[in-house]
N, C-alpha and C positions, 0 to 999 in steps of 0.2 A: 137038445129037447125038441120034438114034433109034435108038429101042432093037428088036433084034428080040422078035418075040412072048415065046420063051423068059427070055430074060434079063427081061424084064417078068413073065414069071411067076415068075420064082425071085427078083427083087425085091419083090414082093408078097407071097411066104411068107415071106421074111426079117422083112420089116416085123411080118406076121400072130404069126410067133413070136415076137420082140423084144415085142410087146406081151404076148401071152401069158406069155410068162414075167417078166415085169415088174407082169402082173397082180395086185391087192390083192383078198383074197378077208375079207369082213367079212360075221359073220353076226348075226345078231339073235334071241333069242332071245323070240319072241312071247308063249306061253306060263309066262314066268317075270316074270308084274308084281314090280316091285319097289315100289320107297318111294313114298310120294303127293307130289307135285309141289305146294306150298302156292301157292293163287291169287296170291299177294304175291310171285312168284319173284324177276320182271322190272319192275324199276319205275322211277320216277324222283326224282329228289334236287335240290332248287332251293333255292339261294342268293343272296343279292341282292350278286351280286359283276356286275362288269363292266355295272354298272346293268342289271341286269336283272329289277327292280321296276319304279322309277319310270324311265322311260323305255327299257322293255322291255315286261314282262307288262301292266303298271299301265297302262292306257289316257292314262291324262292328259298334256295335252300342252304345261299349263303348271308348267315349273319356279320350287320357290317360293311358290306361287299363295297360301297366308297369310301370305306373309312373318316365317317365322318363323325363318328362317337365322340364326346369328349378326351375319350382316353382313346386316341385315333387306332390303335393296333387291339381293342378291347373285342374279342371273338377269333381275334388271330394269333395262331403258334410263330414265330421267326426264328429262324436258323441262319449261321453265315452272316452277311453283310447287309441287313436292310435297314431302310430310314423312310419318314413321312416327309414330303415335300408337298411345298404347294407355288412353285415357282410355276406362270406359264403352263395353269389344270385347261383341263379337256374340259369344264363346265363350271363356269363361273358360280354357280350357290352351291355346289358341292366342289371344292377346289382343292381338297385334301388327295393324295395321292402316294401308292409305297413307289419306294426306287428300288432294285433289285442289281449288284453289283457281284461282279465274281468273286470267289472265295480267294483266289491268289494261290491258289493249292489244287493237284488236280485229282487229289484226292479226297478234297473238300467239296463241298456246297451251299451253298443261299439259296432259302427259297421261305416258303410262308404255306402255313396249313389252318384251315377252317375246319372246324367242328357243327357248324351250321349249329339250329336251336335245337340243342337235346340230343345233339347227335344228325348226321344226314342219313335218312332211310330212303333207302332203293331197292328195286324189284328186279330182281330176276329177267333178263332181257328186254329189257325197259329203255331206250334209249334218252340219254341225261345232256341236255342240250348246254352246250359252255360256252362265256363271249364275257371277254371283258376289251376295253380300250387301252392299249400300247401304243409305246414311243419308243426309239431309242432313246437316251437320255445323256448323250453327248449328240448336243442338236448339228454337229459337224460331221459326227461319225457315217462312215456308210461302208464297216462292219452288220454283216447280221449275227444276229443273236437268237439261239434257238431254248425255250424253255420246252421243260415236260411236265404236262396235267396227269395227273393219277387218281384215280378212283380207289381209296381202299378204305377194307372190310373191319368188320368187328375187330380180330383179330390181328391188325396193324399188318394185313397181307395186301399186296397190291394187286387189285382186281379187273383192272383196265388202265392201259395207260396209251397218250399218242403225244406228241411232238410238235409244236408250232414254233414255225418265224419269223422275228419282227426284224425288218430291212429298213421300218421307217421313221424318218425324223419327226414328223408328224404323226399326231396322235390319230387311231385308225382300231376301228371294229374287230378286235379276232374271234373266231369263230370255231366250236368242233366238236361231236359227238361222242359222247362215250355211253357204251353199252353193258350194261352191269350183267355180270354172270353166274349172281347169285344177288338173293334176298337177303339184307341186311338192314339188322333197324339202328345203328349204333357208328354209322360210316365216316370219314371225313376227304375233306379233297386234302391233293396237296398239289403243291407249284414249285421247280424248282430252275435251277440256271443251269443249262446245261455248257453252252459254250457260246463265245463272244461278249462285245460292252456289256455295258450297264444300262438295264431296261426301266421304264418308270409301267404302272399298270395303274389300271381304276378300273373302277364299276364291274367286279369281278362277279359272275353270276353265274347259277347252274338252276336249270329249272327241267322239272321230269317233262318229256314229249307228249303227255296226255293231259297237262295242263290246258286250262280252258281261257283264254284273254288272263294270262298268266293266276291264275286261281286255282286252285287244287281240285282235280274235276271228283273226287269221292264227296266230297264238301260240296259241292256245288249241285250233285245230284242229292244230296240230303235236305235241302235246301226248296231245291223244285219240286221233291216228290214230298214236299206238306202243302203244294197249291197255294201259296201264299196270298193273301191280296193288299198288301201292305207292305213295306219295309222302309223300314226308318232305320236310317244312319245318319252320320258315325256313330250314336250314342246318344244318351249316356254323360258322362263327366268328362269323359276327354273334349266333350264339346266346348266346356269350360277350361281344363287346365289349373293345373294348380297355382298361377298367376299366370297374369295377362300376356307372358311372352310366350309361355307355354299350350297357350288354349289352340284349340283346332282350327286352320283356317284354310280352306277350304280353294282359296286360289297357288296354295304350295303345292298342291295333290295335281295339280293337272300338267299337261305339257309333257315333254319326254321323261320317261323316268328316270333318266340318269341325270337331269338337273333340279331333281324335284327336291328340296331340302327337309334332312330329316327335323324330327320333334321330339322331344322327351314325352314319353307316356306319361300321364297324373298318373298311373299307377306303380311307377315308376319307384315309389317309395315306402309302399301303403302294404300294411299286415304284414309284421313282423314275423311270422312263422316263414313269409317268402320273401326276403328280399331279393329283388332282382335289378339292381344298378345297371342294367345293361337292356332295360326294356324301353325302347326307343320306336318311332314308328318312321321308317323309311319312306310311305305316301308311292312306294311301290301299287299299294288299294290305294287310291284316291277318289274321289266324287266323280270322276269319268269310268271309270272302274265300276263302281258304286250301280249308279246310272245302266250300264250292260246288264251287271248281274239282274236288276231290277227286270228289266224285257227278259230275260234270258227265262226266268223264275215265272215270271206272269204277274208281278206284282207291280204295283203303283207305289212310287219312290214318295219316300217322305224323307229330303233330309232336316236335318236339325243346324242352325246357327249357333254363335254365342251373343248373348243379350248387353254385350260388354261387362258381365259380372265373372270372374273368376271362382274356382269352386265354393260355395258358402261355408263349408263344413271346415274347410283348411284356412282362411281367411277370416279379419275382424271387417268389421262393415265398413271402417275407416281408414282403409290401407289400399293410398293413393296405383299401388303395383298390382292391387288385384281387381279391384271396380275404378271403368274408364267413369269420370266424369260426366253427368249428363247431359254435358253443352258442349263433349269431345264426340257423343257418340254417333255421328255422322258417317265417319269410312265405316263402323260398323252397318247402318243402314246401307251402304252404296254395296258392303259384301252381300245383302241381303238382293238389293237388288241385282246387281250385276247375276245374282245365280240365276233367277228367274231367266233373264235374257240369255244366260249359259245354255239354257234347258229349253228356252220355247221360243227364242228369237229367230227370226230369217236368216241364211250365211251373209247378211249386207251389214247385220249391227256386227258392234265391236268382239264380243264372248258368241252371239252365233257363229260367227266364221271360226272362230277359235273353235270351237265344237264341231263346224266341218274340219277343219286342218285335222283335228284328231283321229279324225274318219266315221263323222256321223254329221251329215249336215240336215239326217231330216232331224226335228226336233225331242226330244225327248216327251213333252207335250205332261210338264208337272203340272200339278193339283192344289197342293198342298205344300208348306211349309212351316216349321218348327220354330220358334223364335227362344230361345231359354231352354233349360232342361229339364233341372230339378231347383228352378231359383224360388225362394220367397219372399213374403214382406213388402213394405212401400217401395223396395231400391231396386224391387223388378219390376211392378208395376211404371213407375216413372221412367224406367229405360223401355221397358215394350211400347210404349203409348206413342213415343214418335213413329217404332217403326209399324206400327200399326195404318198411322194416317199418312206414311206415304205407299206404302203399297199398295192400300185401299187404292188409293189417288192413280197410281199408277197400271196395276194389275187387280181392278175389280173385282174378275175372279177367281181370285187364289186363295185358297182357305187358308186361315193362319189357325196354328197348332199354339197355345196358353198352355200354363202350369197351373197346380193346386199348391204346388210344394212335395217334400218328400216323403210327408206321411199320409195314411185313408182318412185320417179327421182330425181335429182340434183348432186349434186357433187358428196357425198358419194355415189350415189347409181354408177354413169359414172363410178367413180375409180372403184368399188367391179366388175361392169362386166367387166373390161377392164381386172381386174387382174384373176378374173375368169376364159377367155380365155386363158391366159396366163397360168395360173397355170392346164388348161386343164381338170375342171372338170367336171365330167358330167351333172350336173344337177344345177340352180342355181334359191336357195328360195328368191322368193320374198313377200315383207307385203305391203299390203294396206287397212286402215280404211280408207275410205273415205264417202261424201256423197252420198246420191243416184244420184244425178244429174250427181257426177264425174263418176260412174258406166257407166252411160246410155250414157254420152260423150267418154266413152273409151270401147266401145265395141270396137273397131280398133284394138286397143293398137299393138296387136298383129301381123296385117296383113302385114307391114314391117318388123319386126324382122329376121336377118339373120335367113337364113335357116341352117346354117352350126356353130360346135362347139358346146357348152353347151346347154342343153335343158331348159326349164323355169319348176320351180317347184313353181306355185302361191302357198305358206305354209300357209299363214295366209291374209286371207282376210272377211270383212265383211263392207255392206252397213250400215252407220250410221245417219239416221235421225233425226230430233229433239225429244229430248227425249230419242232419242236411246232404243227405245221399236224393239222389232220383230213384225213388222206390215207389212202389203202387201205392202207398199209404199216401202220398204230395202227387200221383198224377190221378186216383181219383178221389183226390180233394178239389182238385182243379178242374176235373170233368165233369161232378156234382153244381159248384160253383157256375159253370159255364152255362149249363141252362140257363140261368140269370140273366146273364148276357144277349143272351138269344132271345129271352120272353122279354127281354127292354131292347128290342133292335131300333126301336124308335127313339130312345136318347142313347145308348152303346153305338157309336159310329164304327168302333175300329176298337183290336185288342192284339195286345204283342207281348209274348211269353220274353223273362229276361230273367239270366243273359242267355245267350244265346249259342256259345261256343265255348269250350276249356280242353286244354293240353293236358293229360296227365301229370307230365313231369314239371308243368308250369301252372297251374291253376292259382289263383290266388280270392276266389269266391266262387264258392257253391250252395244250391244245387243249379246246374246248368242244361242246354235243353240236347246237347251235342256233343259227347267226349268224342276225344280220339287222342291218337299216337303219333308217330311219324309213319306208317304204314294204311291205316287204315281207320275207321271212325265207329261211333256204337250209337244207333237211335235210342234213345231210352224210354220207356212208358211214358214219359212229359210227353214226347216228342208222338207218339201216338196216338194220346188224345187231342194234340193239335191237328194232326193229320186229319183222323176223322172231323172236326169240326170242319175245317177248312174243306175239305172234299166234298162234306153233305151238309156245307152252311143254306142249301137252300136260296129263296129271292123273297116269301114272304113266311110273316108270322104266322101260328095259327093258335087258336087259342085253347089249348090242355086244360082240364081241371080235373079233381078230385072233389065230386060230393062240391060241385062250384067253388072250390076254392083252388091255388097255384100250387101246385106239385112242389114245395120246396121245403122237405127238409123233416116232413112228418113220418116218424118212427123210419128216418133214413133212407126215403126217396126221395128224386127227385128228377124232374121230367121237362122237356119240353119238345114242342112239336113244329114244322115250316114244312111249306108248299114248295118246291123245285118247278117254275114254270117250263123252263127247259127243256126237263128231263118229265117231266107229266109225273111226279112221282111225290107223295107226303114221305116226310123223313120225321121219327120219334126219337128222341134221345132220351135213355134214365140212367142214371145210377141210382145203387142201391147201394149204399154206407152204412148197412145196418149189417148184425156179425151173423147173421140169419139167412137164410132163402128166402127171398117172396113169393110167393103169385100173385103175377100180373095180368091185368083183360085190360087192352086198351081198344075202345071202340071208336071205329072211324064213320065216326057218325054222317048220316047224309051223302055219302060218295058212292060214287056209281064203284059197279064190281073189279074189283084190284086182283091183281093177278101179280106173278112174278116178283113174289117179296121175299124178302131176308132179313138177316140178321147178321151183324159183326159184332162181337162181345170181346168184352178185356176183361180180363179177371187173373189172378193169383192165388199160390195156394197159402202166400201169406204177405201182410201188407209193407214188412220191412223187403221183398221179392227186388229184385232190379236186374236190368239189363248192363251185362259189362261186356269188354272187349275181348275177354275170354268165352265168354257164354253172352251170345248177344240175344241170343231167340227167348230168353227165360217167359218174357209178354211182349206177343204180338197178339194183332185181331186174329180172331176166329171166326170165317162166316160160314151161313149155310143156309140153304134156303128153306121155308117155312112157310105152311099152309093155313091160308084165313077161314075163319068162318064168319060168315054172316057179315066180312069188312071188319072181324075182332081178332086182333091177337093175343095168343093164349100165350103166357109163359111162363117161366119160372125162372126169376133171377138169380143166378148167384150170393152168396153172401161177398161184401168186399166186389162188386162188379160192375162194370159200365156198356151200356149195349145201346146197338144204333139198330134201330127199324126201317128197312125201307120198302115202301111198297108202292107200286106202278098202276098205274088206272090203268 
């Protein structure tokens, strides 16, 4: 059907005013800085759930590798002649160790194979760095004994293999490279006895040569490139433990790794669709560890303590194994302290020097620290309150991190802020999984919240939609939301997406902000709308309205706007959650002539959309540059879309 001229023109104005009057006019006020944006706004939160330690962050790619599991051979294949001994160990808290004996046949063999976690994956000319500690194990002997390390493939094909000898009675470092010659996600090592005594081994390790202070440098660069200004570790629950012997502490993690004694995961037992009896944490990552990544990233470390309560959820509140007593809880307080002097003492105190020995004697120079995690009720209030007034006492000013509990409202959460105030902390974590729908109804949340007292530290939050996949539908529920955040920068101190990390073949909660494989890892649209906050969090507030009121949530926008003193630059955020297109005029009211602006936009072409490890590009930003008029930008949103404005004086 063609249309005459006319009718084409009186359909074009129809269009022109339909928009027009459909038009959202948002102004910004330049001239009215508000509250300062704390460096720490945007950050991140890592838990060693869904292994994402040891066989995630943790470089190492042999599970086990002291044998120190319960079930001491539990990740290891044996063949021929081997046994666990712990006569006379190379490190006294990790003391378990294999003995490896000839077969007695010379056409037999003893030897032991690792399958690492999920399989060991290796790249194609990548050299795979190998070192465990050997003995002979007739401490008279002075036979040598020569074993062979092999590298093999998916297909149980030997890919690399070399030769070492151990001549010595004493236990002693061996060392050797092997060079993979193909990419394989599915690999395992193996070890076997070629000829001479009987050898004892430990601390059997294989770690790839692009590893970073032993950490997986794909992970590590996923990590620094969202600009972090925050990270808190360990957690999370494991901070807790599923009882009191299990909980995280904090001085097992440090010193050499091969005497650093392992821990059973709390996650260890938890959702039955995964059980994984074999999820342990080595403290290979430990809080010096922690500590690096933290400089490495640009963030400000926040770790987290335990308040001497054991998990609440798994625990009755009268079970003398799972809450210390709180006229025991004293070594809990000295752990608390001693970290502080770990992290910001001179090399002359006791844990400063220990912090130089490890090879950092300037200080780490912490801020902050976490007391509890997700505790509630009176029986955390009454453990926090000592260690509150000796740190006070001690370290003036080190901000201490409070709980609300582990829900956004009701009872437990009224009592934890009330006692919060009370107990005068600085900063107080709150969690919320919620749906996306409850995101996009609590963009507010914040815009009453006393201005005075404790500051909000959202610790753990994530949009969870059906499925609980990372799809656009939960990253811009979580983008929408975030303006919140931003227009309450003056009680919002600090905010960290959670969790943080998930294995494929090991996940045991979702949705998470970072998959990956044994080869390679996938950003997901969470993980992009943290990026942009984090990148263009700006230094201050500025104040946005529509028609004077806050951009939040009316027919599906929602906006907020900061000053970058830095960078001389105002930065707008909107999302638009409505199933529609907008136009948008946001006028930048009172600012001198702005030049060099843009736009990054995220959007899909549906909101179940996600990024996977097969197709990782499905949502990335898209930017481009864009022309003001008058200091106004014109646009047109997306339906289902979130876009960052930036524009330079």
């Amino acid at each position: 059907m063609k249309l005459s001229q006319l009718s084409l023109a009186l359909l074009l104005m129809s269009i022109t005013s339909a928009s027009l009057n459909a038009q959202r006019h948002l102004e910004v006020q330049t001239k009215n800085m508000k509250s300062t944006i704390q460096p720490t706004m945007y950050g991140i939160f890592f838990e060693d759930i869904n292994f994402g330690a040891d066989g995630g962050l943790y470089a190492e790619l042999i599970e086990n590798r002291s044998f120190e599991y319960p079930q001491h051979l539990m990740g290891w294949n044996t063949f021929g002649k081997v046994e666990v001994n712990d006569y006379l160990p190379a490190f006294s808290r990790c003391p378990h160790y294999v003995t490896i004996r000839p077969s007695g046949h010379k056409e037999k063999r003893s030897g032991i194979e690792n399958h690492g976690y999920f399989g060991i994956g290796m790249k194609k000319d990548m050299d795979y760095n190998f070192s465990m500690y050997a003995r002979l194990n007739d401490l008279q002997s002075k036979e040598k004994t020569t074993l062979r390390i092999e590298l093999i493939d998916n297909h149980n094909n030997v890919m690399v293999k070399k030769t070492v000898s151990i001549s010595n009675n004493k236990w002693c470092k061996v060392t050797t490279s092997l060079r993979a010659t193909k990419t394989v996600s599915n690999g395992f090592l193996r070890i076997f006895h070629e000829s001479g005594d009987a050898v004892d081994l430990d601390h059997i390790s294989l770690f790839p040569e692009d590893n970073w202070h032993g950490l997986r440098a794909d992970l590590v660069k996923d990590l620094e490139d969202l600009h972090p200004g925050i990270f808190r570790f360990p957690g999370g629950c494991i901070v807790e433990g599923t009882d009191l012997a299990t909980r995280y502490q904090w001085k097992n993690t440090i010193g050499p790794v091969e005497n650093r004694p392992i821990n059973e995961n709390r996650w260890n037992y938890t959702f039955p669709n995964r059980m994984y009896p074999n999820y342990y944490q080595s403290y290979g990552l430990g809080f010096y560890e922690f500590f690096l990544l933290s400089e490495k990233i640009g963030a400000e470390p926040l770790p987290v303590l335990s308040v001497g309560l054991a998990c609440q959820y798994q625990n009755s509140d009268n079970d003398s194994n799972a809450h210390v007593a709180t006229k025991d809880i004293q070594p809990y307080i000295d752990d608390a302290l001693d970290l502080i002097e770990f992290c910001n003492g001179d090399t002359t105190t006791t844990w400063g020097k220990i912090r130089a020995q490890m090879g950092h004697p300037k200080p780490f120079n912490l801020k902050q620290i976490g007391i509890g995690n997700e505790q509630w009720g009176e029986m955390y209030t009454q453990r926090l309150e000592p260690f509150i007034k000796q740190i006070r006492k001690r370290y003036p000013n080190i901000k201490i991190c409070g709980s609300s509990g582990p829900s956004a409202d009701g009872k437990d959460f009224d009592y934890g802020w009330q006692q919060m105030r009370r107990l005068k902390v600085d900063l107080v974590d709150e969690h919320y999984y919620k749906s996306p729908k409850w995101f996009l109804e609590n963009a507010s949340r914040y815009d009453k919240y006393p201005r005075k007292g404790p500051k909000v530290f959202a610790g753990e939050y994530a949009a969870h939609g059906q499925g609980q996949h990372n799809n656009w539908e939960t990253a811009l529920a979580e983008a929408c939301f975030m303006t919140g955040l931003e227009r309450n920068a003056d009680v919002v101190w600090q905010a960290t997406y959670a969790p943080l990390f998930a294995h494929v073949d090991g996940w045991q909660w979702k949705p998470d902000l970072i998959w990956y494989n044994n080869l390679e890892s996938v950003r997901t649209p969470n993980w992009y709308v943290q990026m942009l906050y984090a990148t263009y969090k700006g230094s201050n507030v500025l104040q946005l309205t529509e028609n004077g009121q806050v951009v939040a949530g009316n027919e599906g926008l929602y906006a907020s706007a900061v000053y970058d003193k830095e960078k001389h630059s105002y930065i707008v955020k909107v999302g638009n959650a409505a199933d529609k297109p907008q136009q948008v005029e946001i006028n930048m009211k009172d600012a001198k002539a702005l030049k060099n602006s843009k736009v990054i936009l995220l959007t899909a072409n549906t909101t179940d959309a996600e990024n996977t490890l097969e197709n990782p590009q499905v949502i990335v930003p898209i930017e481009k540059n864009i022309n003001l008029r008058n200091n106004t930008i014109h646009a047109e949103l997306p339906a289902k879309s979130f876009a960052v404005y930036i524009c330079q004086q």
